[in-house]
MIFIGU-262005 format. One record per residue: residue number from 0; residue in one letter; x, y, z of N, C-alpha, C, O in turn. Coordinates in steps of 0.05 Angstrom, whole numbers. Layout:
BEGIN
[NUM a [X Y Z] [X Y Z] [X Y Z] [X Y Z]]
...
REM end
This chain:
BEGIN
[0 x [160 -365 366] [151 -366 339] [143 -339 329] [125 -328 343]]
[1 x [153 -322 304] [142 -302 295] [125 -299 281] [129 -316 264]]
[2 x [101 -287 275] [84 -293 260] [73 -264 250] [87 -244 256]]
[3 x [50 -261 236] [50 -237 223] [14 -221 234] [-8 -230 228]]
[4 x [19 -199 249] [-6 -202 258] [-5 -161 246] [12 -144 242]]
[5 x [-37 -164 246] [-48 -131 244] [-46 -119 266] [-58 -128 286]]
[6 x [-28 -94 266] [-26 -73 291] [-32 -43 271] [-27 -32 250]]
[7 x [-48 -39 297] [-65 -7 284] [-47 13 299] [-41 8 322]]
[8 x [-36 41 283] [-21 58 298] [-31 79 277] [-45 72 258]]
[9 x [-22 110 284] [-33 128 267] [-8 130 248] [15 119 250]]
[10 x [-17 144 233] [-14 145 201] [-13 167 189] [-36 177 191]]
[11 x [1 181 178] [2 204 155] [-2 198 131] [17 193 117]]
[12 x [-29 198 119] [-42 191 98] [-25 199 78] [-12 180 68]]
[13 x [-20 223 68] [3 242 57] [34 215 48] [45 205 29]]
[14 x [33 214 67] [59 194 72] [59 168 53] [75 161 36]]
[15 x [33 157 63] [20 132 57] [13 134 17] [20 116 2]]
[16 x [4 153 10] [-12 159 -8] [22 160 -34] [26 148 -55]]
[17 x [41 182 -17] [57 186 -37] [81 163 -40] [100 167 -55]]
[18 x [77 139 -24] [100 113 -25] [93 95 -25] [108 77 -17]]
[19 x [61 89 -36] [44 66 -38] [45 54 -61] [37 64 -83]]
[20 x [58 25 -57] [50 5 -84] [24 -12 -78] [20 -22 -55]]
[21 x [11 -15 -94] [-22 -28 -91] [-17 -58 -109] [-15 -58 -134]]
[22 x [-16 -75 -98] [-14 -100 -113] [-48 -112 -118] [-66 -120 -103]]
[23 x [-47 -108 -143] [-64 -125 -158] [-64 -157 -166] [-45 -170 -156]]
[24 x [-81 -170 -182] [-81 -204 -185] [-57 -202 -212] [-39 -218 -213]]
[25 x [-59 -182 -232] [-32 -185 -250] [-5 -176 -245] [16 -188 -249]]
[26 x [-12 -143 -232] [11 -128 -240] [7 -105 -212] [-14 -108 -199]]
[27 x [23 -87 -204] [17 -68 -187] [10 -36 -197] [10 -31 -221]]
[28 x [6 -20 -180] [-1 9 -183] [12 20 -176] [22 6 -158]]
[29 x [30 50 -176] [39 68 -167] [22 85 -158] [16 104 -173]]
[30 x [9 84 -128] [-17 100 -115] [-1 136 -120] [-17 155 -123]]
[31 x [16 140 -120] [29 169 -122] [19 181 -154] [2 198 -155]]
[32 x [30 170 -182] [22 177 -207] [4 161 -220] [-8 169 -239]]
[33 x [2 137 -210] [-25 119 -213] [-9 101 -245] [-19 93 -266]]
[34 x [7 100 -239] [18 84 -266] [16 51 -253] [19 41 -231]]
[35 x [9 44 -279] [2 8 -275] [19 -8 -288] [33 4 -304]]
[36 x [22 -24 -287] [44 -51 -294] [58 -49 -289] [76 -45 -306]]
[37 x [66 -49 -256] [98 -40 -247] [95 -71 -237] [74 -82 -232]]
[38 x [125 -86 -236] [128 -112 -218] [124 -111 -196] [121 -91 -182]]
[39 x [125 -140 -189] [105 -131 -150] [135 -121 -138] [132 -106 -119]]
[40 x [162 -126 -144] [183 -132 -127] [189 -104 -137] [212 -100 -129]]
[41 x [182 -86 -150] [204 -61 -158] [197 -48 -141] [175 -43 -132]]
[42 x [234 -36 -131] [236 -10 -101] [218 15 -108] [202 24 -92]]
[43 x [224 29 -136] [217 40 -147] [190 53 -167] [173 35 -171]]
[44 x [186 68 -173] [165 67 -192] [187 83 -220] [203 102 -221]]
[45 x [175 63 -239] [191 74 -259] [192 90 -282] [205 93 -303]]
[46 x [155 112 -260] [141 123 -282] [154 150 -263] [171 164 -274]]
[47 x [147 155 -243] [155 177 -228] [177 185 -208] [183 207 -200]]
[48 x [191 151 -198] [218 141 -191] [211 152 -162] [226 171 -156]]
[49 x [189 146 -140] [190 151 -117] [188 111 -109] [177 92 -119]]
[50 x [204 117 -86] [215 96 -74] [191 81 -50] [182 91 -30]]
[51 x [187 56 -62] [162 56 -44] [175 44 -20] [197 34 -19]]
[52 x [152 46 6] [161 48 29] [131 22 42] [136 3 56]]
[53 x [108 29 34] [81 12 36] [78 -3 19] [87 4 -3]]
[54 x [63 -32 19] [49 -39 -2] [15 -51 7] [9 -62 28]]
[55 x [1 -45 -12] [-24 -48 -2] [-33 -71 -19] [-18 -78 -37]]
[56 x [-55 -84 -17] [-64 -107 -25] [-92 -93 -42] [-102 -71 -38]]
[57 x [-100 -115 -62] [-128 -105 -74] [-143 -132 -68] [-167 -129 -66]]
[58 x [-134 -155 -65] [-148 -180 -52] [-143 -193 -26] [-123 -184 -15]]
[59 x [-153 -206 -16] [-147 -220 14] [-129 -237 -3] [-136 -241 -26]]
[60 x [-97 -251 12] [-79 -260 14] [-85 -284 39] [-94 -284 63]]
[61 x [-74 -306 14] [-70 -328 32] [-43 -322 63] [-23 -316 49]]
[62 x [-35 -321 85] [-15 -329 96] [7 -330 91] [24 -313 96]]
[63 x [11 -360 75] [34 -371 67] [46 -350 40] [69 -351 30]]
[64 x [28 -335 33] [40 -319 3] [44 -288 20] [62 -273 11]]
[65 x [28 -281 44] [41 -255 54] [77 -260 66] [96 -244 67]]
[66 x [76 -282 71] [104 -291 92] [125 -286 67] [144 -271 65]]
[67 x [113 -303 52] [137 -304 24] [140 -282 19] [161 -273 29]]
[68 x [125 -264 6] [131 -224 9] [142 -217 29] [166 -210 25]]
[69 x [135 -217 51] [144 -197 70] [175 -210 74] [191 -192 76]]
[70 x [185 -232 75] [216 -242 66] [228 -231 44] [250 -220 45]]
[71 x [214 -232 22] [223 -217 0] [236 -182 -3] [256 -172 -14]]
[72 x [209 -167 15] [204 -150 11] [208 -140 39] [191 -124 46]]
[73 x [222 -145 53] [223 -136 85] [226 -102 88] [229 -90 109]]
[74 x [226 -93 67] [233 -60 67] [206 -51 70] [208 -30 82]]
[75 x [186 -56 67] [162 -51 60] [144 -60 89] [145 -80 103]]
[76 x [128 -35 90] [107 -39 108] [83 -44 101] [71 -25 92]]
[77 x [68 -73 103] [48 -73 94] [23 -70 103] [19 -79 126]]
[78 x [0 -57 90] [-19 -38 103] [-46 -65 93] [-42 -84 78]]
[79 x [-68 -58 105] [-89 -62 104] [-110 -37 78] [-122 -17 86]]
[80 x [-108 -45 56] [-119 -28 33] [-144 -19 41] [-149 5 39]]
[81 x [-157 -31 49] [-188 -24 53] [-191 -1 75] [-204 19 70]]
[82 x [-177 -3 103] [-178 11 111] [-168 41 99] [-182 62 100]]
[83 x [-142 39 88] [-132 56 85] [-148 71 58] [-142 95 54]]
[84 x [-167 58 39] [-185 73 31] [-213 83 43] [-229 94 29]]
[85 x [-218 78 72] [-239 91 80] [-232 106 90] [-249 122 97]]
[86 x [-200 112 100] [-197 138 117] [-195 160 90] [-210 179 88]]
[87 x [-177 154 71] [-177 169 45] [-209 180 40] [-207 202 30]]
[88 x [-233 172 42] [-253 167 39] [-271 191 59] [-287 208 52]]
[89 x [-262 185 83] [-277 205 110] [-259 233 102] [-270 255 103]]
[90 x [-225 230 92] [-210 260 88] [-230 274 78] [-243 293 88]]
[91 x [-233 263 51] [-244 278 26] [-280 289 28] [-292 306 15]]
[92 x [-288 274 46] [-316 280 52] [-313 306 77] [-327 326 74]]
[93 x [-300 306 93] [-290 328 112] [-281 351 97] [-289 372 105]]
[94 x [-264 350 75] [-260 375 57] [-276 382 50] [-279 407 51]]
[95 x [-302 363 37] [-330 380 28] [-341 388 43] [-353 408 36]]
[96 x [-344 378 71] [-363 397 83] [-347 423 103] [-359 439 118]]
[97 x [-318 421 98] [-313 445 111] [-305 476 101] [-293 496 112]]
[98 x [-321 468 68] [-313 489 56] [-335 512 68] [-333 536 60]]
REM end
């Protein structure tokens, strides 16, 4: 039986940051130019045309609605948002203090 579980591996934020779609309760984000009302299913962003590769969540997801995405959307690696804003979070605090 396959099922869908969280595995932690490292990450190029860089990476993450410039091919990230952020799904919201209406509409999604383009985390690269930050343009909003993109469809959850577009490859693309159709404000700056980079090809997304992640999608990140802004609410906890039932199960049965990640399965349906990730069938849909099998191109896409899906991340854990929260985390991936606290590492964004420790970067930018490490820049301040290593000036």
């Amino acid at each position: 039986m396959n099922t869908l579980l969280r595995v932690w591996q490292e990450c190029d934020l860089k990476d993450i940051e410039k091919y990230l779609i952020v799904a919201g309760e209406l509409s999604s984000e383009c985390f690269s130019c930050h343009k909003v009302g993109i469809d959850l299913k577009a490859q693309n962003c159709p404000n700056c045309g980079v090809y997304f590769k992640y999608m990140g969540f802004r609410r906890k997801l039932q199960m049965s609605y990640l399965r349906k995405l990730k069938e849909e959307l099998s191109y896409l690696v899906f991340i854990d948002f929260e985390d991936f804003k606290k590492s964004l979070g420790k970067r930018e605090a490490r820049k301040l203090l290593d000036i």
